[in-house]
C-alpha positions as CSV (number, residue, x, y, z in Angstrom):
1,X,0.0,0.0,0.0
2,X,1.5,3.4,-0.7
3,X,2.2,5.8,2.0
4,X,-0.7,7.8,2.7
5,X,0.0,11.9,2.7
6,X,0.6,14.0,5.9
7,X,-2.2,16.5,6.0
8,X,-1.7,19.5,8.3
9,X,-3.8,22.3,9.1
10,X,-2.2,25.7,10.1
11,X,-5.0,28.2,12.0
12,X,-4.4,31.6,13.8
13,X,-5.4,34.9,14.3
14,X,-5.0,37.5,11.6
15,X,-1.3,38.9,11.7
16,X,0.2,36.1,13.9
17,X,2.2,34.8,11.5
18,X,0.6,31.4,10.0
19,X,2.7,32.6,6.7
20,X,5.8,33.3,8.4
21,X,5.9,29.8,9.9
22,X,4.8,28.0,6.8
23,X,7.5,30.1,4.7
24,X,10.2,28.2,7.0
25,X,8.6,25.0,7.0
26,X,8.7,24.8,3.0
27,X,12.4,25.8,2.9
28,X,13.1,22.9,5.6
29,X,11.3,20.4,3.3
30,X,12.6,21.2,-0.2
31,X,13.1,18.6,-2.6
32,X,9.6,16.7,-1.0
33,X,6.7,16.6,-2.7
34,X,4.7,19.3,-1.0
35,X,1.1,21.0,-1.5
36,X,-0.3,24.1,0.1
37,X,-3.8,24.7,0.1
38,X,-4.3,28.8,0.9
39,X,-6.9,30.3,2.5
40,X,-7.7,33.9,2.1
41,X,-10.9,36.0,2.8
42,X,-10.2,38.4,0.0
43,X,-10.9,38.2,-3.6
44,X,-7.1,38.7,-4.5
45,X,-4.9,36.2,-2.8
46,X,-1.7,37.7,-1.3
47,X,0.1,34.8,0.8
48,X,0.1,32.9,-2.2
49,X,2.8,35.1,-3.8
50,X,4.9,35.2,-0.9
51,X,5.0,31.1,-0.8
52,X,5.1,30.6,-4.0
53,X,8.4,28.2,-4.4
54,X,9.8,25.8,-7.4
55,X,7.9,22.3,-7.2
56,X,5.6,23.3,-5.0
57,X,1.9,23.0,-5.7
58,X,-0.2,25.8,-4.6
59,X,-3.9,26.3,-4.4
60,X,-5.7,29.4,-3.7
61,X,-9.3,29.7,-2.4
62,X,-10.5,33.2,-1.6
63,X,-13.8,35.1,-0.6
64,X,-14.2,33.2,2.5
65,X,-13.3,30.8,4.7
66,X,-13.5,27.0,3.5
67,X,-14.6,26.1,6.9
68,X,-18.2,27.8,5.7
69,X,-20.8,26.3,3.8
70,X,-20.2,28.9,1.1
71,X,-16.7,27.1,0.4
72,X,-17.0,24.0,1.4
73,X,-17.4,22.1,-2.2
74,X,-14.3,24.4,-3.1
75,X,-12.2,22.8,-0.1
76,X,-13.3,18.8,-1.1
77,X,-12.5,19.5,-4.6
78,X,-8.8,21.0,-3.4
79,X,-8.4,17.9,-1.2
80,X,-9.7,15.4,-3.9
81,X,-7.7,16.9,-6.5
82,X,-4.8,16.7,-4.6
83,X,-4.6,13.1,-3.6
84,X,-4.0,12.5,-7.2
85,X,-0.9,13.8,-7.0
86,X,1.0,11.7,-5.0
87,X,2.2,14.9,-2.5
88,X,4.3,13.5,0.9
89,X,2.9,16.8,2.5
90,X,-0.2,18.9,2.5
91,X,-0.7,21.9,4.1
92,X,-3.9,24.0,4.7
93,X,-3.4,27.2,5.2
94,X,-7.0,28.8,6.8
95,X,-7.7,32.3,6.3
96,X,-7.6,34.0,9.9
97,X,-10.7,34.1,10.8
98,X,-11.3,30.8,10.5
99,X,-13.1,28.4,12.6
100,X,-12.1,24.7,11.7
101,X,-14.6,23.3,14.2
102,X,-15.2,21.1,11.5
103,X,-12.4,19.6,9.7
104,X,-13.4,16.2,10.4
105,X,-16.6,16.5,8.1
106,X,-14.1,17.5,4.9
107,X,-11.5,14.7,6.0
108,X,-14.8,12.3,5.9
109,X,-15.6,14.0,2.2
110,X,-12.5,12.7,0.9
111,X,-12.3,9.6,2.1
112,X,-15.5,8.5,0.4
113,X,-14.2,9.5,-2.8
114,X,-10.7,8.8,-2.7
115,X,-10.2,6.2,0.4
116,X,-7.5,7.0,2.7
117,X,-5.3,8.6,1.1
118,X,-4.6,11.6,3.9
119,X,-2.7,10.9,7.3
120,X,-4.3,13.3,8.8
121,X,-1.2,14.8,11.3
122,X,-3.1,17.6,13.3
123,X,-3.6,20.8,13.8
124,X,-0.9,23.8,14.6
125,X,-2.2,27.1,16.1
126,X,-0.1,30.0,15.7
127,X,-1.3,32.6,18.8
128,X,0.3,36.0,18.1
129,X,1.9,36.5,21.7
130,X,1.1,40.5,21.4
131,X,-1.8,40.7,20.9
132,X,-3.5,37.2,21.9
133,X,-5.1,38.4,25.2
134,X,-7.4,41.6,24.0
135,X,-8.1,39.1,20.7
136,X,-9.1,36.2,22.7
137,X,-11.8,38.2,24.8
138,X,-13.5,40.0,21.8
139,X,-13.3,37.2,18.8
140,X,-14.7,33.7,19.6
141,X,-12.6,32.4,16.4
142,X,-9.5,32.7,18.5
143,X,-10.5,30.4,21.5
144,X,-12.3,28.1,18.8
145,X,-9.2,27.6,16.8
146,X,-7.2,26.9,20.0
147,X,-9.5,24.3,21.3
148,X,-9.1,22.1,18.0
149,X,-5.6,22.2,17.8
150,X,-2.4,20.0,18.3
151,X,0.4,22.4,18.9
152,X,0.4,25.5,19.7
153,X,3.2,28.0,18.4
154,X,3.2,31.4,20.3
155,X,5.0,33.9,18.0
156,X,6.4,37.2,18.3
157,X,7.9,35.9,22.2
158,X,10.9,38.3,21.4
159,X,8.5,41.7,21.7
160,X,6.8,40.6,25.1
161,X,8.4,40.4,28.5
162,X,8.0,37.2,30.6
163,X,5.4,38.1,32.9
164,X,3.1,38.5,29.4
165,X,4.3,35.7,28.1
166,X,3.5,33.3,31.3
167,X,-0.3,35.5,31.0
168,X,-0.1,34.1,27.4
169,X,0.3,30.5,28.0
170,X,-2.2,30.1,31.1
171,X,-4.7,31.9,29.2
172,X,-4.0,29.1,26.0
173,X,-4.1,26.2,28.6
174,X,-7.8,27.6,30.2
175,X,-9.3,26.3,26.7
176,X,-6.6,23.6,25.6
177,X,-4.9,21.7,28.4
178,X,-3.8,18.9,26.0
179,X,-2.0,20.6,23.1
180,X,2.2,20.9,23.3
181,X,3.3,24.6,23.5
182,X,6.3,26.3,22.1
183,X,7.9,29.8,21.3
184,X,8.9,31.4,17.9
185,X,10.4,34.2,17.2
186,X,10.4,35.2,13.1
187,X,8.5,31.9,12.6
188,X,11.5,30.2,13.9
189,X,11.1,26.9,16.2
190,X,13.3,24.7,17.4
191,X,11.2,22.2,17.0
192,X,11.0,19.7,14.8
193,X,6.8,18.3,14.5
194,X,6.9,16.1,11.6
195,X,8.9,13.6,13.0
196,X,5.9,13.6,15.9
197,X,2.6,12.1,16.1
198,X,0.9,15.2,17.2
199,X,-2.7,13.1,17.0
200,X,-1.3,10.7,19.7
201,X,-3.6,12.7,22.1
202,X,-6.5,13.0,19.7
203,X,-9.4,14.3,22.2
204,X,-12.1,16.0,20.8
205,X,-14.7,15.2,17.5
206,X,-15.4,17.7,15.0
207,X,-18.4,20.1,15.7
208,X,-20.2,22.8,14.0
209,X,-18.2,25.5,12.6
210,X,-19.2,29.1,13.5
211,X,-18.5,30.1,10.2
212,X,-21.5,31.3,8.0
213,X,-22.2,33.0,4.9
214,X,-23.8,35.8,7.2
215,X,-20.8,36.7,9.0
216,X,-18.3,36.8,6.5
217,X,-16.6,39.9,7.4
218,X,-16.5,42.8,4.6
219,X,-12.9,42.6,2.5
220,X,-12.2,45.4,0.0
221,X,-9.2,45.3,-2.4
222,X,-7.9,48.9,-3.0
223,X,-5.6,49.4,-6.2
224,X,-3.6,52.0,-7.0
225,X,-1.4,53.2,-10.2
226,X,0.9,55.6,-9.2
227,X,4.2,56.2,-7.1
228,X,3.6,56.5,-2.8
229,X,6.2,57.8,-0.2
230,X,6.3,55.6,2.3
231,X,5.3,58.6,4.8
232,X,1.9,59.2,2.7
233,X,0.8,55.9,2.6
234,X,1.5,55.3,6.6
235,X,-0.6,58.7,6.9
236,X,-3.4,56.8,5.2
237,X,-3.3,53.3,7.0
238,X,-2.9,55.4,10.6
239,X,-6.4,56.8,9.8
240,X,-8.1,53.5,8.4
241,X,-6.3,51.1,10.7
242,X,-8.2,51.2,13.9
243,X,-11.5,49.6,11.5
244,X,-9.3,47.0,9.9
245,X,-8.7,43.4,11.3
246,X,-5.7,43.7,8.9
247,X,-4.7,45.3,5.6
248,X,-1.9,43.7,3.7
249,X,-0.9,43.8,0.2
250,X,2.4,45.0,-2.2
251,X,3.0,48.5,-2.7
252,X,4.9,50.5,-5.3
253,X,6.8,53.2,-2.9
254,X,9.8,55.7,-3.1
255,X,12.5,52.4,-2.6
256,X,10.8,49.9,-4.9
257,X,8.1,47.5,-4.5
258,X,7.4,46.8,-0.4
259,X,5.3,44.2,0.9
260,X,2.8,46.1,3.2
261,X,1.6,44.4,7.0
262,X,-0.7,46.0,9.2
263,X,-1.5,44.0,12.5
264,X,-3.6,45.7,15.2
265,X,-1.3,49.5,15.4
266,X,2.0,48.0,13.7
267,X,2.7,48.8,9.7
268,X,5.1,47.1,8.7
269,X,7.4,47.0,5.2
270,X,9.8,44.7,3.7
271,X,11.3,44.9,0.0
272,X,9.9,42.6,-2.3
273,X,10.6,41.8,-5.8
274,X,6.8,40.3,-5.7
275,X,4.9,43.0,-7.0
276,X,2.9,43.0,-9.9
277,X,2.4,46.4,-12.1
278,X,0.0,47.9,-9.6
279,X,-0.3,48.4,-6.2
280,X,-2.7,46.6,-4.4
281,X,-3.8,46.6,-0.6
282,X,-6.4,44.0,0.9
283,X,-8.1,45.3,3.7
284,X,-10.5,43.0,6.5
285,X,-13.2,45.2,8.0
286,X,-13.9,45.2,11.6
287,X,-17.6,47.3,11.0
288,X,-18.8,46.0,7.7
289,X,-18.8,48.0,4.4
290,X,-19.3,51.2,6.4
291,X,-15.6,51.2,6.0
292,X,-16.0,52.3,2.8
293,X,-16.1,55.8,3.4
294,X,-13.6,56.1,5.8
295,X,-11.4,54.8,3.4
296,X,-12.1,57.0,0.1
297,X,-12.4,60.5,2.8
298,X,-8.5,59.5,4.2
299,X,-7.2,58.6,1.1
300,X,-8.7,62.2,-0.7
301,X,-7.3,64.0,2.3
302,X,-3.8,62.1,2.0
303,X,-3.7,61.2,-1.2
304,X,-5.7,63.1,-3.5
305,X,-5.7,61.0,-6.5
306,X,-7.3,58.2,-8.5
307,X,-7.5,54.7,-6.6
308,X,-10.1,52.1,-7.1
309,X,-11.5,50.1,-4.4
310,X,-13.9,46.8,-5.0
């Protein structure tokens, strides 16, 4: 019998890091057969691009989460597809806001087409160690994607003190006692998972996922032709930031192409040689399309010229 394919699922918040992580993973297992399947709640994919690697298959499904009804056809067909390929490793990806309360319902999908062809290896939760304990009390898709997970990852350790840090980990063992945890810093750990069984402790069934097409949350993908400073468009994401669950995207600015992060009250750049011939932001609304105008009113006031947003 061939060897059935390790099937992981990567959760976490928006901004903790989930593409960071899986960046590092890939490098670690070049020249192996590996799939990602990428979640994004846009209708432009971004994490995609940044992943993107020679002989790696990549699959994109946007405008929700795959968790939801509205996707969930979209998600078998990925998995299906994939175990025609003869892949050692696949990886989901979930959009941030996903719940996966249901991943045993998909896994079932499969099987009754294709037979057992996925070792299903667990679940990994990243938990952005900033801003974990504010999330956690507002957005039940943080504590749900904890308490179906395997191994939790706490990123970002290096920009909070102990005292948070022990906060962080007695909050994460209030709704999951079971799961290992560990510390990353730039999606680095020094731990190595896929030699592990991480389902050895396999302790709770698959339930309904919170995820509906009714509480999608609004995305809008701004595009813009034209040279930025970097100053301007901070000016315009100080403004918008404090309705947005996150805005990422690529930018054309004054030192090249930059690949833009906003978590929470960071923006953050790094070079790229990823962008495409226009810029393009995705942004995650916290109050529903009437972010619209805010967004159009700061960008006139900062910006004063043509973008498009849809």
């Amino acid at each position: 019998m061939k060897n059935r394919t390790k099937l992981y699922l990567l959760t976490g918040f928006l901004g903790a890091g989930k593409t960071t992580f899986l960046t590092n993973v890939l490098n670690d297992l070049t020249g192996n057969k590996v799939a990602v399947i990428m979640n994004e709640f846009g209708k432009v994919g971004i994490d995609g691009t940044i992943i993107q690697k020679e002989g790696m298959e990549l699959v994109e499904i946007n405008r929700g989460s795959i968790f939801c009804s509205c996707l969930q056809l979209n998600f078998v067909s990925a998995l299906t597809e994939m175990a025609d390929r003869n892949m050692e490793y696949v990886f989901v990806e979930s959009s941030g806001l996903a719940d996966p309360s249901n991943i045993g319902e998909f896994l079932e999908a499969v099987e009754m087409v294709k037979g057992e062809v996925y070792n299903y290896s667990g679940a990994i939760c990243i938990v952005d160690g900033v801003n974990f304990l504010e999330q956690v009390e507002d957005i039940e898709t943080v504590e749900r994607q904890l308490k179906f997970c395997h191994l939790v990852i706490i990123s970002k350790v290096d920009l909070i003190d102990d005292n948070k840090l022990s906060k962080v980990k007695a909050k994460i063992r209030e709704i999951n006692d079971k799961a290992d945890i560990v510390e990353s810093i730039n999606g680095k750990i020094d731990y190595n998972f896929l030699e592990r069984d991480l389902m050895e402790k396999q302790w709770i069934k698959s339930e309904d996922t919170t995820n509906t097409p009714e509480n999608k949350p609004k995305t809008l993908t701004l595009t813009y032709d034209g040279d930025l400073t970097k100053e301007r468009l901070s000016q315009f994401l100080d403004i918008i930031k404090k309705d947005s669950y996150r805005i990422k995207g690529f930018f054309k600015l004054e030192d090249g192409w930059n690949q833009v992060d906003v978590v929470n009250k960071i923006i953050d750049y790094k070079p790229t040689d990823k962008g495409e011939n226009v810029s393009e932001l995705v942004i995650i609304s916290k109050i529903g399309p009437q972010i619209i105008r805010p967004i159009f009113n700061a960008w006139e006031e900062v910006v004063g010229k043509e973008m498009k947003l849809r």
